[in-house]
Structure formats: C-alpha cells, structure tokens
PDB file of N, CA, C and O in Angstrom:
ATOM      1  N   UNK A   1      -3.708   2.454   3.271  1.00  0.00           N
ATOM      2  CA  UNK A   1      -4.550   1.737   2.348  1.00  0.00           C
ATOM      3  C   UNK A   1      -5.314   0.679   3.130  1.00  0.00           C
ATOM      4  O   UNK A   1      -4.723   0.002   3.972  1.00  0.00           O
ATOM      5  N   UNK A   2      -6.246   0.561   2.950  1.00  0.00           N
ATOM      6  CA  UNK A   2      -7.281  -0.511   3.645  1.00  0.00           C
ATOM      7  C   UNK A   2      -8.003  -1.635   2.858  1.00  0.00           C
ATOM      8  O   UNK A   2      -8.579  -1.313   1.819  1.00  0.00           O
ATOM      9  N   UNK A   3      -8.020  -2.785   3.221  1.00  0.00           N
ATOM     10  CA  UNK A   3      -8.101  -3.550   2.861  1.00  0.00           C
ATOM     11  C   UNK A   3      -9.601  -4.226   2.948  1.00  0.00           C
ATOM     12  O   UNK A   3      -9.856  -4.645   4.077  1.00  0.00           O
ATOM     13  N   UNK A   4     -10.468  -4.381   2.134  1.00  0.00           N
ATOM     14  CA  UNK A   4     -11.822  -4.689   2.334  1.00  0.00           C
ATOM     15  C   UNK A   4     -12.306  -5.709   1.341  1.00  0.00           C
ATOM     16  O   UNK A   4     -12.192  -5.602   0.120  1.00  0.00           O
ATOM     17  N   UNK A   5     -12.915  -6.814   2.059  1.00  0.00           N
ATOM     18  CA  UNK A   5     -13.558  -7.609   1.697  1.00  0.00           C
ATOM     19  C   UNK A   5     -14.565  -7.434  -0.038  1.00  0.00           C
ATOM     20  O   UNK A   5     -14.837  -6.269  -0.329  1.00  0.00           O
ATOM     21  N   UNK A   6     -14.913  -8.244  -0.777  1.00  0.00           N
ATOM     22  CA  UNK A   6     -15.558  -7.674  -1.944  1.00  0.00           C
ATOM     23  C   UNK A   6     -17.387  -8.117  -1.338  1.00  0.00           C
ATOM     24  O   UNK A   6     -18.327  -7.714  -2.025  1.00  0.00           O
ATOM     25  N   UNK A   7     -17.632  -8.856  -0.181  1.00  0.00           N
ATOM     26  CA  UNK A   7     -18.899  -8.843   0.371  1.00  0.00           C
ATOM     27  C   UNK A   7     -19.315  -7.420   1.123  1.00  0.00           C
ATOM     28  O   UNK A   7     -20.402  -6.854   1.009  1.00  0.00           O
ATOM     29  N   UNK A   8     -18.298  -7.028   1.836  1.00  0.00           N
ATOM     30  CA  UNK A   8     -18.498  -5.818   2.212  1.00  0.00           C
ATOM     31  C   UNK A   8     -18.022  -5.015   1.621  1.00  0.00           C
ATOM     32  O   UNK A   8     -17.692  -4.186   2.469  1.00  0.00           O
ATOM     33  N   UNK A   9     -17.707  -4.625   0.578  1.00  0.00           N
ATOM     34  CA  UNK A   9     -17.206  -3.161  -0.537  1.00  0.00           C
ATOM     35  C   UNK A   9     -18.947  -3.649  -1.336  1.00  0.00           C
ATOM     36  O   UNK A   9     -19.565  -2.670  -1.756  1.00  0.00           O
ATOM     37  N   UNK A  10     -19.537  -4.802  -1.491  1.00  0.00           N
ATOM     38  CA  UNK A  10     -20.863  -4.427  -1.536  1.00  0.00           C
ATOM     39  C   UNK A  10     -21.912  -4.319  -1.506  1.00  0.00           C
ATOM     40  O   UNK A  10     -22.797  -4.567  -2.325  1.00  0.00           O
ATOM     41  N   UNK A  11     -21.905  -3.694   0.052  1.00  0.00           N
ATOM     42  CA  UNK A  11     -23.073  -3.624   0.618  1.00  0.00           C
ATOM     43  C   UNK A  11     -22.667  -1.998   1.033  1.00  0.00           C
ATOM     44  O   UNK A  11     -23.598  -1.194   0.995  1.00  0.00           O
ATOM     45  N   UNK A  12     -21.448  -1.549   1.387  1.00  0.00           N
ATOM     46  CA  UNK A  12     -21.522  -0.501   1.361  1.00  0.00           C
ATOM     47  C   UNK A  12     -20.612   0.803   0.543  1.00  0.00           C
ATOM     48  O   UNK A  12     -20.055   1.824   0.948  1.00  0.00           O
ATOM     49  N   UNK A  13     -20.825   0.068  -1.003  1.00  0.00           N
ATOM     50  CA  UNK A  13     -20.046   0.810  -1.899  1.00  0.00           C
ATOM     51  C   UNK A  13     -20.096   2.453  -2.005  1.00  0.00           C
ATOM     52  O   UNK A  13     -19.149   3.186  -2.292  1.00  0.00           O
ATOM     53  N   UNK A  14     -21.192   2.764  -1.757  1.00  0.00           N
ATOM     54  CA  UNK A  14     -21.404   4.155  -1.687  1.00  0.00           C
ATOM     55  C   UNK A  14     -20.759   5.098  -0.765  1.00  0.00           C
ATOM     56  O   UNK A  14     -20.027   6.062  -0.989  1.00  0.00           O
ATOM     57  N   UNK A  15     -21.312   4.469   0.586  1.00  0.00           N
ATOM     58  CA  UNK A  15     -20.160   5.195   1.784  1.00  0.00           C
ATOM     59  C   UNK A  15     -19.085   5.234   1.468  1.00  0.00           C
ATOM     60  O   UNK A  15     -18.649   6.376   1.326  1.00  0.00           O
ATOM     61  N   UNK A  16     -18.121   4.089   1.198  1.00  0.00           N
ATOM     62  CA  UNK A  16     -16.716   4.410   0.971  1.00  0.00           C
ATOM     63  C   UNK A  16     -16.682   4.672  -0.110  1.00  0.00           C
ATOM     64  O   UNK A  16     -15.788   3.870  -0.380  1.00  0.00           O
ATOM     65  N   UNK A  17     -16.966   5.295  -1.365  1.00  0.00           N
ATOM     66  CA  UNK A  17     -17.172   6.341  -2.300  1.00  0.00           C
ATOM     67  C   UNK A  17     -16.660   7.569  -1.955  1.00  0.00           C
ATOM     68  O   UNK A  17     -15.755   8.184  -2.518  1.00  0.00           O
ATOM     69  N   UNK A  18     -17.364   7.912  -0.898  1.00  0.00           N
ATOM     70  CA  UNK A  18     -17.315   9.162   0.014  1.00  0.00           C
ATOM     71  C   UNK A  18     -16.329   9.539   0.854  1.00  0.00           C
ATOM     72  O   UNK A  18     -16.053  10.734   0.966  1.00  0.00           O
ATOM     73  N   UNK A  19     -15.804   8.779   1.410  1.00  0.00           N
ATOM     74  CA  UNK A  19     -14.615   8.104   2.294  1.00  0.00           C
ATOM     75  C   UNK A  19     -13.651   8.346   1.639  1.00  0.00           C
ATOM     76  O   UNK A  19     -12.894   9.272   1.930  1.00  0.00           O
ATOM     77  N   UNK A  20     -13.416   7.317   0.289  1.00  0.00           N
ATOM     78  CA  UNK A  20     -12.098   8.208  -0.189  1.00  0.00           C
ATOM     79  C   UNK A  20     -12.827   9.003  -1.078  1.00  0.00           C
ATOM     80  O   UNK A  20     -13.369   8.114  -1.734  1.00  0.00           O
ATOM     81  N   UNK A  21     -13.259  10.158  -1.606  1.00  0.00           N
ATOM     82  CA  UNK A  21     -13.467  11.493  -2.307  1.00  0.00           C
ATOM     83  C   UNK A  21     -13.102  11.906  -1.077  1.00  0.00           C
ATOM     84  O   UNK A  21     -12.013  12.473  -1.165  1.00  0.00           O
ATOM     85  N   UNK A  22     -13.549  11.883   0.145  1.00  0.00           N
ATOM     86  CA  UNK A  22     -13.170  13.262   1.266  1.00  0.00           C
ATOM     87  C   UNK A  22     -12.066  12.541   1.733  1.00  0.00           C
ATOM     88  O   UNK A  22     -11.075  13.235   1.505  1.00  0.00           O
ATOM     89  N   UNK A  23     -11.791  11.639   2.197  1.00  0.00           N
ATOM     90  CA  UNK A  23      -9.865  11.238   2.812  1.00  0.00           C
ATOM     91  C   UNK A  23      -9.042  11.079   2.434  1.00  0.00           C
ATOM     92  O   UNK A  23      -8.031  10.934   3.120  1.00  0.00           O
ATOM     93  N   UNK A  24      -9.057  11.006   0.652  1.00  0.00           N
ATOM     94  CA  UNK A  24      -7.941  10.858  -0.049  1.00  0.00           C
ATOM     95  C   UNK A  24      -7.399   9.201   0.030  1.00  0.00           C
ATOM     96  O   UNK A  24      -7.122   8.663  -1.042  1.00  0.00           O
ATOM     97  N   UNK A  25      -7.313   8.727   0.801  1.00  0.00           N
ATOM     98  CA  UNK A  25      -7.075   7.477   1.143  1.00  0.00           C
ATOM     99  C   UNK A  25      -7.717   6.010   0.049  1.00  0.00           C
ATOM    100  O   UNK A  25      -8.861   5.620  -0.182  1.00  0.00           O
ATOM    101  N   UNK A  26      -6.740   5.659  -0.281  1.00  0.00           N
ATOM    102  CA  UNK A  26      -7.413   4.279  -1.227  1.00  0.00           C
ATOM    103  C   UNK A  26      -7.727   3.183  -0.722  1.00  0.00           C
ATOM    104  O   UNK A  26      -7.249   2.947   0.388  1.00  0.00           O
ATOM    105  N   UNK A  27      -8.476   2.325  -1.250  1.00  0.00           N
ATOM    106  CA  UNK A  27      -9.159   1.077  -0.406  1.00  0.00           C
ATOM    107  C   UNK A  27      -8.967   0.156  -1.653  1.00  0.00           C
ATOM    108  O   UNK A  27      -8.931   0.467  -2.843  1.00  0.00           O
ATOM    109  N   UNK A  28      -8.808  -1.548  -0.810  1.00  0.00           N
ATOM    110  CA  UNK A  28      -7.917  -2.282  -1.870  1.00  0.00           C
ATOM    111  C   UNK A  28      -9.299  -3.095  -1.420  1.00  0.00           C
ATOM    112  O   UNK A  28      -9.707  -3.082  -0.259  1.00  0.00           O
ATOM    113  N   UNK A  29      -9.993  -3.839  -2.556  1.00  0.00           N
ATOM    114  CA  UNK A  29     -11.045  -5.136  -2.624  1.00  0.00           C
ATOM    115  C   UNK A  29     -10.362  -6.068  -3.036  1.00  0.00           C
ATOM    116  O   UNK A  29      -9.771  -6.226  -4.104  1.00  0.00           O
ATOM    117  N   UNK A  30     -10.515  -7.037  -1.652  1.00  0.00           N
ATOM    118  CA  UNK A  30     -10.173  -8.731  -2.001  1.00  0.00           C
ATOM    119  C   UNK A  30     -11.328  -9.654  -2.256  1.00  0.00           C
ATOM    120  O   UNK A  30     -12.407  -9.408  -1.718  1.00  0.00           O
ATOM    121  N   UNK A  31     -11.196 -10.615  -2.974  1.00  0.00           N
ATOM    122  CA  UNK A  31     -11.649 -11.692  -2.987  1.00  0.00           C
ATOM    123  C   UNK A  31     -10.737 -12.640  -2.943  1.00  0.00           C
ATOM    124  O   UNK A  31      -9.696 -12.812  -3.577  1.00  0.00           O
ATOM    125  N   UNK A  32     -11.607 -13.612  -1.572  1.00  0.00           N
ATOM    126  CA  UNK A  32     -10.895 -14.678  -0.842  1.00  0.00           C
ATOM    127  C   UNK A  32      -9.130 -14.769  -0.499  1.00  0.00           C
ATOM    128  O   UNK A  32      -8.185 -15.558  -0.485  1.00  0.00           O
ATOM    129  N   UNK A  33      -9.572 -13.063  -0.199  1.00  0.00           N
ATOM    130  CA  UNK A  33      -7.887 -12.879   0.397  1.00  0.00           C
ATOM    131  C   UNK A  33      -6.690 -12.054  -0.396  1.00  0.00           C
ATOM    132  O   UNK A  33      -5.614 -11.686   0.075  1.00  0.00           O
ATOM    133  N   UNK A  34      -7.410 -11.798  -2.300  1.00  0.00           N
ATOM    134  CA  UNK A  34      -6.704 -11.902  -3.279  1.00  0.00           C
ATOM    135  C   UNK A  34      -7.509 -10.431  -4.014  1.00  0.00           C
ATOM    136  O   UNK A  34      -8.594 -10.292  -4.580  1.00  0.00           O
ATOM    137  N   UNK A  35      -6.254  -9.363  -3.643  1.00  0.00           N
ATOM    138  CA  UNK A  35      -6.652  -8.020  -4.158  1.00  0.00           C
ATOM    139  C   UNK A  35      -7.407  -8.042  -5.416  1.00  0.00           C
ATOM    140  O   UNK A  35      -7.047  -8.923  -6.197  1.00  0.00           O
ATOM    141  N   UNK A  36      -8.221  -7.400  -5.740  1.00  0.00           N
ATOM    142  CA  UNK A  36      -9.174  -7.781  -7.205  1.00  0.00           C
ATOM    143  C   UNK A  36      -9.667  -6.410  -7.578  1.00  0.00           C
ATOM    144  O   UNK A  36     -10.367  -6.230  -8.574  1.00  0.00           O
ATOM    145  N   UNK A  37      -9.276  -5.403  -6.730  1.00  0.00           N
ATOM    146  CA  UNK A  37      -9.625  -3.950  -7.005  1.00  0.00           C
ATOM    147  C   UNK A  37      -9.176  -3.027  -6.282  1.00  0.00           C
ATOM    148  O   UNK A  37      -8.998  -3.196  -5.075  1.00  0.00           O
ATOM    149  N   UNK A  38      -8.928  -1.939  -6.877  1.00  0.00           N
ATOM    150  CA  UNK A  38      -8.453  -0.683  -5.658  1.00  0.00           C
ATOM    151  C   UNK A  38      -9.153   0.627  -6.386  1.00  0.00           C
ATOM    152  O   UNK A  38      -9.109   0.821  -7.601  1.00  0.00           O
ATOM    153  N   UNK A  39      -9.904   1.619  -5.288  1.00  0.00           N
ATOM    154  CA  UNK A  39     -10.757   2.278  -5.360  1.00  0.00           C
ATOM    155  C   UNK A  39      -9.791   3.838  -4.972  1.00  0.00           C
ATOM    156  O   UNK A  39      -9.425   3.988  -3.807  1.00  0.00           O
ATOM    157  N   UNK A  40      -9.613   4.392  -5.512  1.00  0.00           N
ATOM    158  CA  UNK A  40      -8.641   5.443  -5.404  1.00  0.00           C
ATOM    159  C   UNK A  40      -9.436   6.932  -5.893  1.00  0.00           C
ATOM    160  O   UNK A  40     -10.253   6.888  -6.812  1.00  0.00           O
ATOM    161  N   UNK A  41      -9.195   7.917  -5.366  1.00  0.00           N
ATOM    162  CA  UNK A  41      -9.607   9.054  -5.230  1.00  0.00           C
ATOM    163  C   UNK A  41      -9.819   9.757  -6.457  1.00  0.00           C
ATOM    164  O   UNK A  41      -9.934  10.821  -5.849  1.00  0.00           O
ATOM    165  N   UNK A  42      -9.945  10.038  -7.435  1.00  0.00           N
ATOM    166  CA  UNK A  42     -10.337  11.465  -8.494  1.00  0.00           C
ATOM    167  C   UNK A  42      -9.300  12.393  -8.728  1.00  0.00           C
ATOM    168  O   UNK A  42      -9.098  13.392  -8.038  1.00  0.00           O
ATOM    169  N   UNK A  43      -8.855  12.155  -9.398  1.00  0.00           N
ATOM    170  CA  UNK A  43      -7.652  13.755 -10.026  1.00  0.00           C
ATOM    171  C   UNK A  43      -7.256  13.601 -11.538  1.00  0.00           C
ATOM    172  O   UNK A  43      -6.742  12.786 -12.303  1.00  0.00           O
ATOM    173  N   UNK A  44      -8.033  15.411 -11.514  1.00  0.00           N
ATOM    174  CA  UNK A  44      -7.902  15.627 -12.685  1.00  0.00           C
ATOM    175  C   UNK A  44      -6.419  15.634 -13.321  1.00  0.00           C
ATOM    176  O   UNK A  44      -5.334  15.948 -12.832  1.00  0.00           O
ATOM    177  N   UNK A  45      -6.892  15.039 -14.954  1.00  0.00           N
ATOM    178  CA  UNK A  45      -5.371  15.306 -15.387  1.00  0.00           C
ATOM    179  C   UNK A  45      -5.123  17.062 -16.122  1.00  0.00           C
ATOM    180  O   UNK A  45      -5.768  18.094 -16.301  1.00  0.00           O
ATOM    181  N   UNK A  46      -3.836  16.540 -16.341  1.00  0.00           N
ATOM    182  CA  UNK A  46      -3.839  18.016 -17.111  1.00  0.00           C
ATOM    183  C   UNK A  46      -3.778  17.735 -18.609  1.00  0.00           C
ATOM    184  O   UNK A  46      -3.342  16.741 -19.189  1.00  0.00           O
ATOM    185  N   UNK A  47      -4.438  19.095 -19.202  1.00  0.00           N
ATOM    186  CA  UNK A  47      -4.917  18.918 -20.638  1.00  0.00           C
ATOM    187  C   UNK A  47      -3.444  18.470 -21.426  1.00  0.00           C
ATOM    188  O   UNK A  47      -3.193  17.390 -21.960  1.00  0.00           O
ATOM    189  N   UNK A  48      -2.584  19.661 -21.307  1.00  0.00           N
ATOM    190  CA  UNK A  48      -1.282  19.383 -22.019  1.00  0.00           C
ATOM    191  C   UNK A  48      -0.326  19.210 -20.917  1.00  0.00           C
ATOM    192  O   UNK A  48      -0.538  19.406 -19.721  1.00  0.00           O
ATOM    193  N   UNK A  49       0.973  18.735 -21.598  1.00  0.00           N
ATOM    194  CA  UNK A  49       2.284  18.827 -20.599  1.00  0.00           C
ATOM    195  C   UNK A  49       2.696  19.737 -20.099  1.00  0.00           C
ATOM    196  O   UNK A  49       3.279  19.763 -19.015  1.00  0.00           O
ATOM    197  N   UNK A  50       2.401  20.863 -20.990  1.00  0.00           N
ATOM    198  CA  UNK A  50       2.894  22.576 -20.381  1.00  0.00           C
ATOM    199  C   UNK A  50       2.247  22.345 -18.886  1.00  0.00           C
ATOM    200  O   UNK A  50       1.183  21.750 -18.719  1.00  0.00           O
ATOM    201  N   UNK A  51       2.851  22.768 -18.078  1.00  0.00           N
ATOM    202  CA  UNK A  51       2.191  22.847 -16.689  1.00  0.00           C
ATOM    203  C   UNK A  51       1.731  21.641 -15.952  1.00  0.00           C
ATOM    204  O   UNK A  51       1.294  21.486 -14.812  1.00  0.00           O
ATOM    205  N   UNK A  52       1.989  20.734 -17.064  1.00  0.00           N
ATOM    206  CA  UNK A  52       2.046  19.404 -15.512  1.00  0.00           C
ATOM    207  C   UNK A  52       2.566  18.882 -14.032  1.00  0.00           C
ATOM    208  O   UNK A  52       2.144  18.058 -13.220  1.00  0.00           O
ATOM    209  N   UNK A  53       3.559  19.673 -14.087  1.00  0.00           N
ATOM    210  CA  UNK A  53       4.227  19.650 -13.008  1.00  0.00           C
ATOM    211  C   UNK A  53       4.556  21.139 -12.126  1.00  0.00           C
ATOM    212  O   UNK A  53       5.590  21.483 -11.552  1.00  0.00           O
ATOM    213  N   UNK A  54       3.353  21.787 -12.260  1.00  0.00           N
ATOM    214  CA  UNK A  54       3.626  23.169 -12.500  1.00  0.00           C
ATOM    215  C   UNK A  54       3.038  23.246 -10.471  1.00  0.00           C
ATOM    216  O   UNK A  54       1.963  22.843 -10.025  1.00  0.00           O
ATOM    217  N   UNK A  55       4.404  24.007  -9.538  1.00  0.00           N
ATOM    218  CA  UNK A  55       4.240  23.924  -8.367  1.00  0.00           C
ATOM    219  C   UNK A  55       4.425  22.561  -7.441  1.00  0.00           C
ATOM    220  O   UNK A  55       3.927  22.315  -6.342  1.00  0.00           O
ATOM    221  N   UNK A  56       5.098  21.954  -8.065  1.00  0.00           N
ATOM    222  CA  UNK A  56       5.457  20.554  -7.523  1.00  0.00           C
ATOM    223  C   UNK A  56       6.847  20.666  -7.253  1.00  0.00           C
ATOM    224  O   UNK A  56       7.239  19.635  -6.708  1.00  0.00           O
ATOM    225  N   UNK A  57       7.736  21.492  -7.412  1.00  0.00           N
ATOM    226  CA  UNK A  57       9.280  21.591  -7.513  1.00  0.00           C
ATOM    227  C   UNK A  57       9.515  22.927  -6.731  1.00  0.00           C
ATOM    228  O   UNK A  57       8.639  23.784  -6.616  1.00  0.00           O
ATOM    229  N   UNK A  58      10.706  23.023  -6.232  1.00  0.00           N
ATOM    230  CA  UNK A  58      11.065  24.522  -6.115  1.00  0.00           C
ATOM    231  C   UNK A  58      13.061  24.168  -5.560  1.00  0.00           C
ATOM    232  O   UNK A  58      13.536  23.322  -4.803  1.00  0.00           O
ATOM    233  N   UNK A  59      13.659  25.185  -6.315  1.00  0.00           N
ATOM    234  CA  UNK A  59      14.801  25.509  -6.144  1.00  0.00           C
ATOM    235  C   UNK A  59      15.255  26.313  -5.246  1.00  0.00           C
ATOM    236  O   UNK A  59      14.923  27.495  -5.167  1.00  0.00           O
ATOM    237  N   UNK A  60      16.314  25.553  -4.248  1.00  0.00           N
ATOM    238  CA  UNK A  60      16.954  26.251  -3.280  1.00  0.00           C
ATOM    239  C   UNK A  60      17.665  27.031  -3.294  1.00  0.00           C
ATOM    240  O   UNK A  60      17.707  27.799  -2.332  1.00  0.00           O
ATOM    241  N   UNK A  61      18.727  27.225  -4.613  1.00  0.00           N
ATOM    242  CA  UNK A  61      19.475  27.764  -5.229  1.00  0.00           C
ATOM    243  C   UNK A  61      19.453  28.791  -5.865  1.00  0.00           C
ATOM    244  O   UNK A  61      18.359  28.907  -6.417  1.00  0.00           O
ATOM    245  N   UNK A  62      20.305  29.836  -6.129  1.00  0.00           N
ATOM    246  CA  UNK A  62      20.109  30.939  -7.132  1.00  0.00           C
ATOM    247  C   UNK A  62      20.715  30.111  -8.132  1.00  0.00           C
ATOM    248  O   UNK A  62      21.881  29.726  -8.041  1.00  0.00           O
ATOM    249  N   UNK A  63      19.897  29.808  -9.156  1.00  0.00           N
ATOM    250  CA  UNK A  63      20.048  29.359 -10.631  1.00  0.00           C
ATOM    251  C   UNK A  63      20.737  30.196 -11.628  1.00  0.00           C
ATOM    252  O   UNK A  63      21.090  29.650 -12.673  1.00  0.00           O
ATOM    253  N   UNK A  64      21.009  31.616 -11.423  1.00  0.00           N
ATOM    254  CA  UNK A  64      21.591  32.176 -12.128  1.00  0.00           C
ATOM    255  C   UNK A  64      22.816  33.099 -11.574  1.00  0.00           C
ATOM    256  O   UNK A  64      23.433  34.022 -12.105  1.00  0.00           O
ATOM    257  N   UNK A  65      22.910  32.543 -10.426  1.00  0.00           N
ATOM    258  CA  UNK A  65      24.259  33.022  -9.676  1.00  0.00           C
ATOM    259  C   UNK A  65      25.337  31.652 -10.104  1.00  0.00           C
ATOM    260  O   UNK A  65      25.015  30.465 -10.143  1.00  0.00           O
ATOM    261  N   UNK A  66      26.990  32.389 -10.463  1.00  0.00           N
ATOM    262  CA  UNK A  66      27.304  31.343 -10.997  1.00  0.00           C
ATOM    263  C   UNK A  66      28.150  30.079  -9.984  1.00  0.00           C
ATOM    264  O   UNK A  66      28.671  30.695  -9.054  1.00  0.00           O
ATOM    265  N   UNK A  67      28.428  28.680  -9.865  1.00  0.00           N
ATOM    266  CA  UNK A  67      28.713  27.943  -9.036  1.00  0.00           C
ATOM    267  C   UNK A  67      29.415  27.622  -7.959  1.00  0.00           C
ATOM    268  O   UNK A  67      29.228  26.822  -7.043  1.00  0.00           O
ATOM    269  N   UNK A  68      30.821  28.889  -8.398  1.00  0.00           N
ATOM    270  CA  UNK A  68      31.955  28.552  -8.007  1.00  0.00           C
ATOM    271  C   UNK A  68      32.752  27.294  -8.041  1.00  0.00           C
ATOM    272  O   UNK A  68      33.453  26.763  -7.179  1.00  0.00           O
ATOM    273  N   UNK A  69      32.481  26.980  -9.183  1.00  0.00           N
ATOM    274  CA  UNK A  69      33.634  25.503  -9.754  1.00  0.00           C
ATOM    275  C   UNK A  69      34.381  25.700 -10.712  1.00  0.00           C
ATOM    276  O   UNK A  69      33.685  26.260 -11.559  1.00  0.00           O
ATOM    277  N   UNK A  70      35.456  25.566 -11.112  1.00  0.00           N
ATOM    278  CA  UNK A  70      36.407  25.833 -11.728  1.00  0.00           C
ATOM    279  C   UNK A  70      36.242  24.191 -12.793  1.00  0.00           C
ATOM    280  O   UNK A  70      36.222  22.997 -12.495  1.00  0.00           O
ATOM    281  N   UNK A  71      36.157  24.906 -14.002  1.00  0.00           N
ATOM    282  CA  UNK A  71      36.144  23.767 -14.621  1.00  0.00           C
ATOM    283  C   UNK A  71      37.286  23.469 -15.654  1.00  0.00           C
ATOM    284  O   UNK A  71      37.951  24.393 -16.122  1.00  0.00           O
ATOM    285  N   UNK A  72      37.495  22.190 -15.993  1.00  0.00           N
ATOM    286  CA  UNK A  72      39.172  21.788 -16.511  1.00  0.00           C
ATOM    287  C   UNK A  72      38.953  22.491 -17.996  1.00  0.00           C
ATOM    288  O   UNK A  72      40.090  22.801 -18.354  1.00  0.00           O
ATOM    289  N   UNK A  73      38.192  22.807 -18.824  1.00  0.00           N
ATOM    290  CA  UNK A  73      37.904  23.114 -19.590  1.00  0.00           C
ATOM    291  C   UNK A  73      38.431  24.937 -19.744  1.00  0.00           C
ATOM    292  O   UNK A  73      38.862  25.389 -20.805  1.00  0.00           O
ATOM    293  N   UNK A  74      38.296  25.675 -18.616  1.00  0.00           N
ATOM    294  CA  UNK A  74      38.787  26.798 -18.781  1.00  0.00           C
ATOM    295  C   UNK A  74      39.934  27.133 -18.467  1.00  0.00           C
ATOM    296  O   UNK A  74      40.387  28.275 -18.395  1.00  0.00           O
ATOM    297  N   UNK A  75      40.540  25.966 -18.232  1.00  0.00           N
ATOM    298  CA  UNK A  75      42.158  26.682 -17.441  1.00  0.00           C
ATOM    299  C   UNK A  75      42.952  25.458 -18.920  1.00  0.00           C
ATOM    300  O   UNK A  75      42.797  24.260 -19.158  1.00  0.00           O
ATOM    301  N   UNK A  76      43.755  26.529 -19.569  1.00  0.00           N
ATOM    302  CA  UNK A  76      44.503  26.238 -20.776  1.00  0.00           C
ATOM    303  C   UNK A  76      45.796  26.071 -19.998  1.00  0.00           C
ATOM    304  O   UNK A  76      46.840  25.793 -20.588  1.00  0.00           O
TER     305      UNK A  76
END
C-alpha cells in the first residue's frame, strides 16, 4: 500500500487510476500526514450469495469417505 500525499494524488489522479486498475495495489491519501482516503481497485460483486465464494475453497479430503473415529455414541 502506498502512501501519497493529497497535493500529489492531485495533480496526478488519473495515472494512478491506472496504476491500481492494472496493479491491483491500493494507494492511501494523506493530508498533513493523516490518511483521508484510500483508492482501491474495482471488483465486481456478486448478484446473489449462491456462488459467492464459488472457487475460493477446496478440500483435501475425501468428504464422503468415512473418518475413522469411533464415536462414544456408538459403542453401547
């Protein structure tokens, strides 16, 4: 994250526009030392929850192979 002045975020607001759309990278505007803005990249949301998190996870495990734990519940 980079830290930029609010005299210089504007004079060259546009370039770093561009800067983060293509680097992903966010840029924090101070005045007199004292964060007052942060300029962060574009992402779309998703319409519904179905699929919000859809490819963000993955299981190491066979989920339907069973654990091998013996639980107190089955031994009478």
């Amino acid at each position: 994250m980079a830290l930029v002045k609010a005299s210089e975020f504007k004079a060259k607001c546009l370039q770093m526009m561009d800067e983060v759309a293509a680097g992903g990278e966010s840029i924090t505007v101070t005045k007199n030392g004292v964060p007052v803005a942060q300029l962060v990249p574009y992402r779309e949301r998703a319409e519904t929850l179905i699929g919000f998190c859809a490819n963000t996870m993955r299981s190491q495990d066979d989920l339907i192979e069973p654990a091998g734990v013996q639980w107190e519940a089955l031994t009478e």
